[in-house]
Steps between C-alpha positions, in 0.01 A plus 500: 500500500820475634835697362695259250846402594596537160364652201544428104389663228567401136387754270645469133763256588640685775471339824523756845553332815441681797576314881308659727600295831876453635664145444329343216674340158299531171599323183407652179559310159447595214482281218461711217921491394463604121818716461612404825962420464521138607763674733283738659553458930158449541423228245415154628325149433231459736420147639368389240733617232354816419696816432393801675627766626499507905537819780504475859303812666565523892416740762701429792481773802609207743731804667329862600637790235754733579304773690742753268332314220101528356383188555508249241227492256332151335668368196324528241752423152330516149609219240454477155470236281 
C-alpha cells in the first residue's frame, strides 16, 4: 500500500491531521459546537446550514528551505472538540 497524502485520526473527539505530501488543502469540520461562542473565528454554517466548526491544514514547501534552517516538518495540528 501506498503512503497516504494525508492522515486523520479521531480518537476521543480530537481530530490529528497530519499532511504528509507538499501542496495539498484539507478541510476539517467539526460539527460537534456544544459550548462553542457564536463568535468563535472558526465557527461557520456549512452549505447546508449546519454549524460547525472549520480549519484549513496546508503543507506548502512550493519553495526549497533555508539551507540555515532544518527542513520543514509535516503539519500535523491537534483539534479538539
Amino acid at each position: 500500500m501506498n503512503a497516504p497524502d494525508v492522515h486523520v485520526a479521531v480518537e476521543g473527539g480530537v481530530a490529528d491531521v497530519q499532511v504528509n505530501k507538499p501542496n495539498i488543502i484539507v478541510e476539517v469540520r467539526d460539527y460537534d459546537v456544544d459550548g462553542v461562542d457564536d463568535d468563535h473565528e472558526l465557527l461557520w454554517t456549512d452549505e447546508n446550514g449546519d454549524r460547525c466548526v472549520r480549519y484549513v491544514v496546508t503543507s506548502d514547501t512550493a519553495s526549497p528551505p533555508d539551507q540555515q534552517e532544518p527542513a520543514e516538518q509535516p503539519s500535523t495540528p491537534s483539534f479538539g472538540g
